[in-house]
ZAFI-742097 format. One record per atom (N, C-alpha, C, O): x, y, z. Coordinates in steps of 0.001 Angstrom, whole numbers, padded with zeros to 6 digits, always signed. Atoms other than C-alpha are relative to their C-alpha. Layout:
<atoms>
XYZ...
</atoms>
This chain:
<atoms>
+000800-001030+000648-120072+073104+049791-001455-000070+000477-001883-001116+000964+001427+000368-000214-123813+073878+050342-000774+000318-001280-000869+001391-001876+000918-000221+001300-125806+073737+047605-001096+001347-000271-001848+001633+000661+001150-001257-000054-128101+076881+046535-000579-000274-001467+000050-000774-002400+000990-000272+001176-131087+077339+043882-000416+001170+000188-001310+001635+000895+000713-001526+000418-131257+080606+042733-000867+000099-001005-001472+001129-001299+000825-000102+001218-133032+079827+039995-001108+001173+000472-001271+002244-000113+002214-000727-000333-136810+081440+041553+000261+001322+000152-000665+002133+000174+000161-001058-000551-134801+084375+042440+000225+001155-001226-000059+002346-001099+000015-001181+000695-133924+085984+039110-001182+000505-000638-001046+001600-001184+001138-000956+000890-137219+086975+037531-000250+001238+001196-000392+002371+000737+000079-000958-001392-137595+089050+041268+000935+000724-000346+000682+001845-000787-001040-000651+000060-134381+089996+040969+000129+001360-000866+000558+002439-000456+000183-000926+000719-135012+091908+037807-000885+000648-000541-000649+001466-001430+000997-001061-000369-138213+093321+038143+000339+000933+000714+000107+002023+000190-000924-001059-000471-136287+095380+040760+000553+000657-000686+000339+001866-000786-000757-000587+000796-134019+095904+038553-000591+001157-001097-000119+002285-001240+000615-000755+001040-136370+097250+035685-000351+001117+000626-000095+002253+000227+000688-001268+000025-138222+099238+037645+000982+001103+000749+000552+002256+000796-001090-000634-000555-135424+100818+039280+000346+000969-001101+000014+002151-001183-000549-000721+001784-133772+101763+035531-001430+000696-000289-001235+001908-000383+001533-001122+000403-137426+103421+034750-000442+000799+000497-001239+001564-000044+000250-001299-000514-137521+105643+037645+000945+000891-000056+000693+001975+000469-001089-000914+000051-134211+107264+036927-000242+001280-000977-000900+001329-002016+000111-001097+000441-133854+110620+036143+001225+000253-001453+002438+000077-001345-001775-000059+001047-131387+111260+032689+000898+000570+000509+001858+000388-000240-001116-000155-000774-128944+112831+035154+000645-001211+000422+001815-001546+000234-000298+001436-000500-129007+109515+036727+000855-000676-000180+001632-001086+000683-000651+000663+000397-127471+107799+034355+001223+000016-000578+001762-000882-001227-001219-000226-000064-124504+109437+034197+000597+000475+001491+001311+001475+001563-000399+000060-001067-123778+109230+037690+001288-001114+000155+001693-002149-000374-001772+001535+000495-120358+107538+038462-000529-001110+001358-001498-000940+002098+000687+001143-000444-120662+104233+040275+001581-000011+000971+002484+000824+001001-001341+000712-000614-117886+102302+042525+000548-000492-000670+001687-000508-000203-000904+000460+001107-116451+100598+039354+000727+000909-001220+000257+001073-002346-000927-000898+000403-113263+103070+038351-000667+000304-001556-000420-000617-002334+000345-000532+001263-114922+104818+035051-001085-000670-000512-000985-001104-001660+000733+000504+000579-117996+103430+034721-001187+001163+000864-001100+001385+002071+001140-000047-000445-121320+105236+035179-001203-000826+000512-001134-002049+000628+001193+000935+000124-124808+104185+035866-000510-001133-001339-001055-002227-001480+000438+000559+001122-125147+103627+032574+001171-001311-000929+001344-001944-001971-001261+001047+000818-122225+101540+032126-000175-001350+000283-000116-002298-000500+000320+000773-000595-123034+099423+034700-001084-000878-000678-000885-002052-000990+001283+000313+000660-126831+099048+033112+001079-000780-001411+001052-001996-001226-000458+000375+000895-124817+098080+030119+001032-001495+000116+001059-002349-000771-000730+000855-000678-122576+095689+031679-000885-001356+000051-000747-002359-000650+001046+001087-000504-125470+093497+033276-000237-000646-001476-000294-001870-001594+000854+000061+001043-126713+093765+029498+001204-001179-000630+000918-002332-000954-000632+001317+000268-123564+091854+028530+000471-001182+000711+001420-001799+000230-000245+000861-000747-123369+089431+031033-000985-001163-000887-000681-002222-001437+000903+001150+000251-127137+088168+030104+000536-000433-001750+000683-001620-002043-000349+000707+001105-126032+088009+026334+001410-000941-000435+001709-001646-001398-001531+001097-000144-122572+086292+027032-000411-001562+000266+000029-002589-000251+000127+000957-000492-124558+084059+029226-000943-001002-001530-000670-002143-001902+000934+000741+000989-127394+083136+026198+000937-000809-000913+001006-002035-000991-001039+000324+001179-124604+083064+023331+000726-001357+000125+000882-002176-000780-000763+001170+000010-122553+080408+025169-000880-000740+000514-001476-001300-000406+000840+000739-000434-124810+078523+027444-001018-000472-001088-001118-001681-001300+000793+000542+000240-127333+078346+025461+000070-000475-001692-000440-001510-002121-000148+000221+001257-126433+078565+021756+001293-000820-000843+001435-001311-001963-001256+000728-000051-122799+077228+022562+001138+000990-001036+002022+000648-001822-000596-001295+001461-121411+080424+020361+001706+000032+001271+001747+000338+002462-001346-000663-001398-117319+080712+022180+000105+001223+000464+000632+001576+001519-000513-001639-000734-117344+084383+022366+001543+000267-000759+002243-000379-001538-001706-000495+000010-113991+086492+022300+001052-000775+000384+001040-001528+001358-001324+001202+000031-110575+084710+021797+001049+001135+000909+001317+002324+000733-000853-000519-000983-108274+085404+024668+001546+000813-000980+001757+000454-002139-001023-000801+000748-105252+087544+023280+001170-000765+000288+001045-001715+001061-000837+000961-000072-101885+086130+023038+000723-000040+001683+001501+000907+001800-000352-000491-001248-100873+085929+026942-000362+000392+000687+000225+000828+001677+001210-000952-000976-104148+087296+028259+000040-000916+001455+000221-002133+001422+000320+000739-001184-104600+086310+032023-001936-000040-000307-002660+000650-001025+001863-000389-000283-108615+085761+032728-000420+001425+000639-001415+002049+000269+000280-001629-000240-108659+089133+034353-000068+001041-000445-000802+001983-000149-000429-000786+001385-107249+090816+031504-000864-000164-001217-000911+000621-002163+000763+000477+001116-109365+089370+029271-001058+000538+000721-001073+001765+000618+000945-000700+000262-112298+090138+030450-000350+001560+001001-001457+002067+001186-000138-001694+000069-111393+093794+031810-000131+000452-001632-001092+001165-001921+000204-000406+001227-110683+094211+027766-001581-000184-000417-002280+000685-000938+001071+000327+001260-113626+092725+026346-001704+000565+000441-002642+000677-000349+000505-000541-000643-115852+094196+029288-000402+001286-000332-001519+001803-000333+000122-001553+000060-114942+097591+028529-000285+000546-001288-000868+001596-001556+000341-000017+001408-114866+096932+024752-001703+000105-000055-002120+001109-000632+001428+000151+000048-118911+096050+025134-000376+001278+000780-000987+002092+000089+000489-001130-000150-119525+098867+027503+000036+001522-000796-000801+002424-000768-000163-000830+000732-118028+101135+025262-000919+000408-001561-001231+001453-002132+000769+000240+001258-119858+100205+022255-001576+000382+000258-002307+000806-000637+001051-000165-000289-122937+100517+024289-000619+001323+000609-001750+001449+001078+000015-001611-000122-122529+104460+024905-001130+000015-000874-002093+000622-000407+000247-000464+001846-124038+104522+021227-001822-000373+000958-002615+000568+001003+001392+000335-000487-127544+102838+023135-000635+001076+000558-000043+001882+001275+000925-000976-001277-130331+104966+024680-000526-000820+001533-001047-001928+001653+000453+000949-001551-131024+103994+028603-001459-000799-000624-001542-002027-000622+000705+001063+000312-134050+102827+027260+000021-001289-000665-000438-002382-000332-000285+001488+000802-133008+100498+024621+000743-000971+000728+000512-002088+000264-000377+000112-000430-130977+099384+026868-000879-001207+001410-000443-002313+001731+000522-000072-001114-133309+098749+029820-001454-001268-001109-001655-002454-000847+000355+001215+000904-135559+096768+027107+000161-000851-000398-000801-001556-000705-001262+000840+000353-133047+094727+026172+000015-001050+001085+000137-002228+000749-000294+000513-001077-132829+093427+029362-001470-000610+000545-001567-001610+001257+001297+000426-000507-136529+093067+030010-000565-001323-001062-001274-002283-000759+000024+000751+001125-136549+091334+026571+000777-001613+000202+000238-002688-000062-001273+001531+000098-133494+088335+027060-000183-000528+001327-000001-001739+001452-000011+000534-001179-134105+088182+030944-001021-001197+000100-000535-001908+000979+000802+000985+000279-136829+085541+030420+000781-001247-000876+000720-002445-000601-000405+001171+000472-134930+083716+027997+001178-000318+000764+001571-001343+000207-000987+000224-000572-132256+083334+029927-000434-000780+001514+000322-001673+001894+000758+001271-001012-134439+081562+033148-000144-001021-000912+000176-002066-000345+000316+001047+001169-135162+079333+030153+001305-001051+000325+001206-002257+000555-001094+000997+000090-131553+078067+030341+000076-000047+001444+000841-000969+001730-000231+000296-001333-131546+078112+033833-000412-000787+000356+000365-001537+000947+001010+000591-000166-134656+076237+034274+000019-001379-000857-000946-002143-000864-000279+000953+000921-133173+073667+031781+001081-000855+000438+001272-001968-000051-001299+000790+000112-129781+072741+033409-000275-000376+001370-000943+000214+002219+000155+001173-000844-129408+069821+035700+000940+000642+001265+002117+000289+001197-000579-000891-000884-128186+072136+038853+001362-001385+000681+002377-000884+001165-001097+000651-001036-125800+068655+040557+001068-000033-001486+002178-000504-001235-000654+000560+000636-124296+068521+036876+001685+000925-000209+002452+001324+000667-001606-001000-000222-120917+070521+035657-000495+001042-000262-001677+001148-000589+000224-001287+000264-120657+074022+035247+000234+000444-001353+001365+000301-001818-000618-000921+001295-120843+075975+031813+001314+000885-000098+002081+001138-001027-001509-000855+000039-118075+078102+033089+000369+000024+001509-000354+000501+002383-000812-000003-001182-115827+077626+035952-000513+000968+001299-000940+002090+001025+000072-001746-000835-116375+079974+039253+001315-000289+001007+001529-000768+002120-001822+000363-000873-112377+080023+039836+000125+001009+001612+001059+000974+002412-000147-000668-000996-113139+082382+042513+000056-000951+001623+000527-000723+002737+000747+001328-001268-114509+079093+044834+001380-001101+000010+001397-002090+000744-001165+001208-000155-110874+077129+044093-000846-000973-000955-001891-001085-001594+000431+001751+001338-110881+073744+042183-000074+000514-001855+000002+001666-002284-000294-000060+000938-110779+073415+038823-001395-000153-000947-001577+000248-002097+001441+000286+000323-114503+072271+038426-000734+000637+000838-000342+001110+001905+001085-000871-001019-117844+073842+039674-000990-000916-000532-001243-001321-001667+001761+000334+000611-121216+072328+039999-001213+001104-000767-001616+002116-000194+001012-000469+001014-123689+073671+037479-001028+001272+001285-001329+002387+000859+000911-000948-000870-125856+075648+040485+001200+000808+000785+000631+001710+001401-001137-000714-000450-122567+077214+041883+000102+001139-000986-000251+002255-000603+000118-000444+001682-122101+078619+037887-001370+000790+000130-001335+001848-000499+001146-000580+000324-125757+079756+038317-000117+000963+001355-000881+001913+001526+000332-001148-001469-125375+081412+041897+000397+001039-000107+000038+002142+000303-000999-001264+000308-122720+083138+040551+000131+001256-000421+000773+002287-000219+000424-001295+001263-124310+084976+037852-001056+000521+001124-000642+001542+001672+000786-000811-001176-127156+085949+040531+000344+000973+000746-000226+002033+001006-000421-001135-001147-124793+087343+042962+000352+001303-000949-000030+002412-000577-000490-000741+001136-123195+089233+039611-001024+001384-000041-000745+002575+000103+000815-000397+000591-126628+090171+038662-000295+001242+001064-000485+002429+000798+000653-000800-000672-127548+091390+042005+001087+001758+000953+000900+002942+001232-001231-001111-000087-124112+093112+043144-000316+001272-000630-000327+002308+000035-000444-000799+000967-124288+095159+040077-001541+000958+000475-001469+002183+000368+001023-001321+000260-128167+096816+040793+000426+000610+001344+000338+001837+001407-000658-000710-000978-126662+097522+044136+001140+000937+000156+001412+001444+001244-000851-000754+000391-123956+099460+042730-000716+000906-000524-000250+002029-000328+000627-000700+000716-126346+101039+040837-000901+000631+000900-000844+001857+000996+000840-000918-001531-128811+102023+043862+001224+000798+000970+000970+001911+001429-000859-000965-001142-125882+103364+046142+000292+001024-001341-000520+001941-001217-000137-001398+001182-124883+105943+042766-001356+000641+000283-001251+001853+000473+001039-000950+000647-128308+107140+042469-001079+000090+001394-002264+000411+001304+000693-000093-001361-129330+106939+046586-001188-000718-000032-002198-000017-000088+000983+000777+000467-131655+104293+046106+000059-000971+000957+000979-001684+000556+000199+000811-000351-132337+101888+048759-000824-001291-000644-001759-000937-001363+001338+000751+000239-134347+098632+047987+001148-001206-000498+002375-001113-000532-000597+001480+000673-133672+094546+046370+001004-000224+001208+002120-000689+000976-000925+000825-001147-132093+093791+049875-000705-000452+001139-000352-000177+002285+000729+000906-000562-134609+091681+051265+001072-000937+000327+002187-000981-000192-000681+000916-000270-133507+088798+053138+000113-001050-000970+001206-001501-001312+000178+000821+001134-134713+086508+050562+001154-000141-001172+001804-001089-001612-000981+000108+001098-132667+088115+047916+001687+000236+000792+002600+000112-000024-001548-000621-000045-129140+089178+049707-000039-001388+000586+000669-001930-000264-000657+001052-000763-128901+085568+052067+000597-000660-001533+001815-000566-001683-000936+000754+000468-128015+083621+049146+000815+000797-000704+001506+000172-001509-001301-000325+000558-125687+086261+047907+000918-000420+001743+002078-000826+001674-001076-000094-000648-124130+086039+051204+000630-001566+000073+001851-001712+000132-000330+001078+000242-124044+082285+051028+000823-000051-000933+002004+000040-000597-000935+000188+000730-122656+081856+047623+001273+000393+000165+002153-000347-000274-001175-001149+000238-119792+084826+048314+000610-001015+000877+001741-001316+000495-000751+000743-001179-118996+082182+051881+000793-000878-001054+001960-001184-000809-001131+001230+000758-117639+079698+048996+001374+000561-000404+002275-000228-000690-001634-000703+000326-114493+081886+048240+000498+000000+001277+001474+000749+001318-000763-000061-000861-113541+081282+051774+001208-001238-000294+002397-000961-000451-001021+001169+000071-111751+077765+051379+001349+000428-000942+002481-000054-000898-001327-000451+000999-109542+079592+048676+000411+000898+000637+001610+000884+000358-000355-000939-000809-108972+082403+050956+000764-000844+000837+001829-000236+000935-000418+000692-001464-107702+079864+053896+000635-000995-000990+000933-002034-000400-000617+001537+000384-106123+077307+051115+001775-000001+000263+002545-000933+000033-001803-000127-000510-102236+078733+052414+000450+000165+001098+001587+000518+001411-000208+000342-001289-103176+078104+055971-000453-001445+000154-001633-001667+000427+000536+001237-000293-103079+074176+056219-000165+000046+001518+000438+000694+002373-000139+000050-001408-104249+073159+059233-000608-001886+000461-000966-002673-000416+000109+001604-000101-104945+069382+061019-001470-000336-000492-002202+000654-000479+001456+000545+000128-108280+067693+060104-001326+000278+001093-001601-000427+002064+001180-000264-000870-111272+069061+061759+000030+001829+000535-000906+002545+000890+000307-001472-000464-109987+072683+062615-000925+000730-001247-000980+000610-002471+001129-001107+000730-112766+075385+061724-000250+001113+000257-000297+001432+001445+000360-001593-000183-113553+078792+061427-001637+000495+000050-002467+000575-000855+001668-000505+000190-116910+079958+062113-000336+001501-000701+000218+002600-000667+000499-001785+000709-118759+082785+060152-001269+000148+000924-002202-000650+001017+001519-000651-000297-121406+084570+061919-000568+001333-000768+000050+002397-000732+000476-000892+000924-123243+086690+059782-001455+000580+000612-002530+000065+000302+001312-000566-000576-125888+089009+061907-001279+000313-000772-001594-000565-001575+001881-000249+000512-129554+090239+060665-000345-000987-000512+000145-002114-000445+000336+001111+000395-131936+088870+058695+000179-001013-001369-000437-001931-001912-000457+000992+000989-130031+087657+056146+000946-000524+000183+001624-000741-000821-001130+000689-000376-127466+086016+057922-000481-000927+000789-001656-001043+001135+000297+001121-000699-126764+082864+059895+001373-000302+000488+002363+000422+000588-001802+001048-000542-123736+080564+061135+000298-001175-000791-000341-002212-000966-000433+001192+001119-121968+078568+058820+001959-000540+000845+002614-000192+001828-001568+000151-000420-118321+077185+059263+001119-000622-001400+000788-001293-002378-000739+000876+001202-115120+076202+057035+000723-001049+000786+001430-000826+001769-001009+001256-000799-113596+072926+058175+000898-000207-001017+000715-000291-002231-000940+000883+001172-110270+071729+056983-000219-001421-000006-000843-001974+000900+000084+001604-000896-109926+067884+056567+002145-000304-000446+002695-001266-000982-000940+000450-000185-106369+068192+056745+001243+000834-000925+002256+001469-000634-000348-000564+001197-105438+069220+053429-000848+001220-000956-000376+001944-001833+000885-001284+000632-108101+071676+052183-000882+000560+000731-001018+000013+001825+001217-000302-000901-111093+073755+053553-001078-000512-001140-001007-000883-002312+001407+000517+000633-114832+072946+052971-000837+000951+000545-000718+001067+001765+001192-001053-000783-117589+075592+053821-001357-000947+000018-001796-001500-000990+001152+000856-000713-120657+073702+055806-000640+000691+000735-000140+001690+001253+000807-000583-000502-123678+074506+057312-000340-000750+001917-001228-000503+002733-000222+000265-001375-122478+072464+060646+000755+000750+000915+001934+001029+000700-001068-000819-001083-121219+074349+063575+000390-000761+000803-000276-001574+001444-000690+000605-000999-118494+073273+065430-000091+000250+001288-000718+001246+001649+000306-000548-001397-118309+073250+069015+001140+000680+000567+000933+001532+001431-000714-000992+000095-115179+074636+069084+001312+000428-000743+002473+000029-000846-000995-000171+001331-113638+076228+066557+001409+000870+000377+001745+001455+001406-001394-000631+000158-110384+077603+065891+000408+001558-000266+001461+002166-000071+000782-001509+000191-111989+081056+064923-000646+000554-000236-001008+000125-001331+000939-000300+000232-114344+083026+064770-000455+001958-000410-000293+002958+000290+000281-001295+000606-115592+086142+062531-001786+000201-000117-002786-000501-000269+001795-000260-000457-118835+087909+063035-000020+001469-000722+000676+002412-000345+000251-001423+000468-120188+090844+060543-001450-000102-000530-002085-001101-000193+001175-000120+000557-123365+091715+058721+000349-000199-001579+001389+000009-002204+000211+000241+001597-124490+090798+055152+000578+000988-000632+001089+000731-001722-000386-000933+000658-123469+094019+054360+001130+000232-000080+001411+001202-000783-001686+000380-000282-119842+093338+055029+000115-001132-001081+001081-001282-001830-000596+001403+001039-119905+090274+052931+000041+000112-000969+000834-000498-001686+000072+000323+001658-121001+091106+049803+000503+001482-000516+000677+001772-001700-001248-001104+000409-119067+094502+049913+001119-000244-000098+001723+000240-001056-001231+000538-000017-115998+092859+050806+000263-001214-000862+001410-001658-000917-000410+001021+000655-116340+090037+048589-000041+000391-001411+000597-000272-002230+000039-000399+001493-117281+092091+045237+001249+001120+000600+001555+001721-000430-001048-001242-000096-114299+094910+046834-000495+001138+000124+000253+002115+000097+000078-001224-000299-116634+097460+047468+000370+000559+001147+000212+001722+001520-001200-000719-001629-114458+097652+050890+000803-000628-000836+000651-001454-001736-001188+000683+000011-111301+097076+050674+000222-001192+001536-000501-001239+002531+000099+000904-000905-109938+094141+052806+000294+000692+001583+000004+000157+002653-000217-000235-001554-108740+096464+055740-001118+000749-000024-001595+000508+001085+001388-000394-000428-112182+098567+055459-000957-001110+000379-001988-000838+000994+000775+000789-000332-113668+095663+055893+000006-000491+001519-000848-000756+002365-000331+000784-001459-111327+094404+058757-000783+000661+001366-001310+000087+002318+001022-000783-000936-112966+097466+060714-001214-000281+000612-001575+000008+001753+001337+000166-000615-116261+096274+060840-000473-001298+000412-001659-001482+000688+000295+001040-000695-115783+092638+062025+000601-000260+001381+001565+000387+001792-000546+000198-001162-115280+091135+065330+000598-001198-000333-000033-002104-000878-000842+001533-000169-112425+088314+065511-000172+000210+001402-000368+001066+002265-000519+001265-001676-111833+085535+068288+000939-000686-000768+000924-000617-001997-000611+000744+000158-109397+083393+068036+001242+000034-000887+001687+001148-001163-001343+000084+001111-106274+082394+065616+000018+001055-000791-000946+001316-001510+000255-001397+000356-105391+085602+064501+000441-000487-001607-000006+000317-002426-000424+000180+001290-103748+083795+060971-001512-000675-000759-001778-000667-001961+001019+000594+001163-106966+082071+059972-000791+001264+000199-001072+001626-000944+000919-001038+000214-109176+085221+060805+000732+001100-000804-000066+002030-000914-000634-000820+000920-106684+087434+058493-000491-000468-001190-001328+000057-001924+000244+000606+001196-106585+084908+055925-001391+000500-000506-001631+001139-001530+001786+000384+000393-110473+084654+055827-000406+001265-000713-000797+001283-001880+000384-001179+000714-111137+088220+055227+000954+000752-001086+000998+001958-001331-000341-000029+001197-109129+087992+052394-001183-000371-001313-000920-000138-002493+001247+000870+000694-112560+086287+050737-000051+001441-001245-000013+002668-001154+000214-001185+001252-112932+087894+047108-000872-001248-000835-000640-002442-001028+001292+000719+000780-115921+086607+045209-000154+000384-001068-001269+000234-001568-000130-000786+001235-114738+088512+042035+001075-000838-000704+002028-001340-000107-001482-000100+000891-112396+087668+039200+000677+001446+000371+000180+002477+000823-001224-001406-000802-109394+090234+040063+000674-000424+000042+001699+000087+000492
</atoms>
C-alpha cells in the first residue's frame, strides 16, 4: 500500500464545493446527474449524509441504521441512501448548502484527531482484506467527497476542483482497488503490472504479486508483466463507474499479458 494524508485537502476541497452550490442557478438543482434518479440536489444531499454518518459514528460512536434481515452492504446502503435523500427533498438548497458549511469543520476535527497508521472506523472493502488503516478510511471519504462535486460540475457544465493537488490523491487512493481487481489472477512472486497515469496528476506506480496476493507500490519494475497507461480522468471515472469497464477499455493503451490488463480495468473504487 502507499500511504496518503488527505487530511489538508478537505477544507479546499469544500470551499469548492460551497462556492460552487452558491453560484447555481434554481434550475440547477434539479438537473439530473450520472447517479440513476438523483439530481443535483440529491447529490448535494447525499454528501450532506455522508458528513453526518461520518460525525454520528466516528465521532460520537452513535451505530446508525440496522442492516435488514439479509441485507448485503450494497443493499443496505442503496436503501438507507435513498431513504436520507428522500427525506431531504423537504430541505431548501440553501439549508442544505449550510449544513454542510456548518459540520464540514467539525468533521476535520475528527480527522485531525485520528492516529492515520491506526485501524479504520469503517472498513474500505473496496481495497480487499478485511482491515484498513485509519488514513485509507479517511482517503476514502475524500475521494467520496470529491467524486460527488464532480458529478455535480459535469450536470451543471462546470469545470473546476481538478487541480493536480486535489485529483492525484484521488487517483492514488482509487490505484488501491487494483490488488482486488487482480486477486483471481495468481501469479509467481515478483510479477507486476505497471500503471501509468499521464498529466499532471498522474505518475507510475505498479502492483506486484508476492506469490499469493497483489500489493500496489510506488516502485517500478524493470520489467513488468503489463502495462496500462490512461489519464486521471480515466481513473476516477472508471473507478466510481462513471465509464463503464469497456468505455473505459477504449481509452487505455495495454502491453503485455492480456489477462492481467483485463483483470486490472476491472478496478471499482465503489461499493456495488
Amino acid at each position: 500500500m502507499i500511504p496518503l494524508d488527505t487530511r489538508p485537502l478537505f477544507p479546499r476541497e469544500r470551499r469548492e464545493l460551497i462556492s460552487l452550490l452558491e453560484s447555481l442557478e434554481p434550475a440547477d438543482w434539479a438537473k439530473p446527474t450520472v447517479c440513476p434518479g438523483w439530481a443535483v440536489r440529491d447529490i448535494t444531499a447525499h454528501i450532506l449524509n455522508d458528513y453526518l454518518r461520518r460525525l454520528s459514528g466516528s465521532r460520537d460512536g452513535h451505530a446508525g441504521a440496522v442492516f435488514a434481515d439479509g441485507e448485503t452492504l450494497p443493499a443496505y446502503l442503496a436503501r438507507t441512501n435513498d431513504q436520507f435523500v428522500a427525506a431531504l427533498r423537504q430541505c431548501s438548497p440553501r439549508t442544505m448548502t449550510d449544513l454542510l458549511a456548518h459540520l464540514g469543520p467539525q468533521l476535520d476535527e475528527v480527522w485531525a484527531a485520528t492516529d492515520l497508521a491506526g485501524p479504520a472506523d469503517l472498513n474500505v472493502s473496496w481495497a480487499g482484506g478485511d482491515t484498513s488503516p485509519a488514513w485509507l478510511d479517511i482517503a476514502r471519504d475524500y475521494t467520496e467527497f470529491w467524486v460527488h462535486q464532480q458529478q455535480i460540475r459535469d450536470a451543471v457544465c462546470r469545470p473546476g476542483a481538478d487541480d493536480a493537488d486535489l485529483l492525484r490523491p484521488v487517483v492514488v487512493a482509487f490505484l488501491h482497488a487494483l490488488p482486488a481487481a487482480l486477486r483471481d489472477r495468481p501469479r509467481p512472486s515478483g510479477t507486476a503490472v505497471l500503471i501509468e497515469v499521464t498529466g499532471t496528476a498522474g505518475g507510475r506506480w505498479a502492483v506486484i504479486s508476492d506469490g499469493i496476493a497483489w500489493d500496489l507500490t510506488a516502485a517500478i519494475p524493470e520489467a513488468p508483466a503489463a502495462v496500462l497507461r490512461m489519464d486521471a480522468d480515466t481513473v476516477w471515472r472508471l473507478g466510481s463507474r462513471g465509464l463503464t469497464v469497456d468505455q473505459a477499455r477504449q481509452r487505455i493503451q495495454f502491453e503485455g499479458n492480456h489477462e492481467l490488463t483485463i483483470s486490472a480495468t476491472t478496478l471499482l473504487a465503489v461499493v456495488a
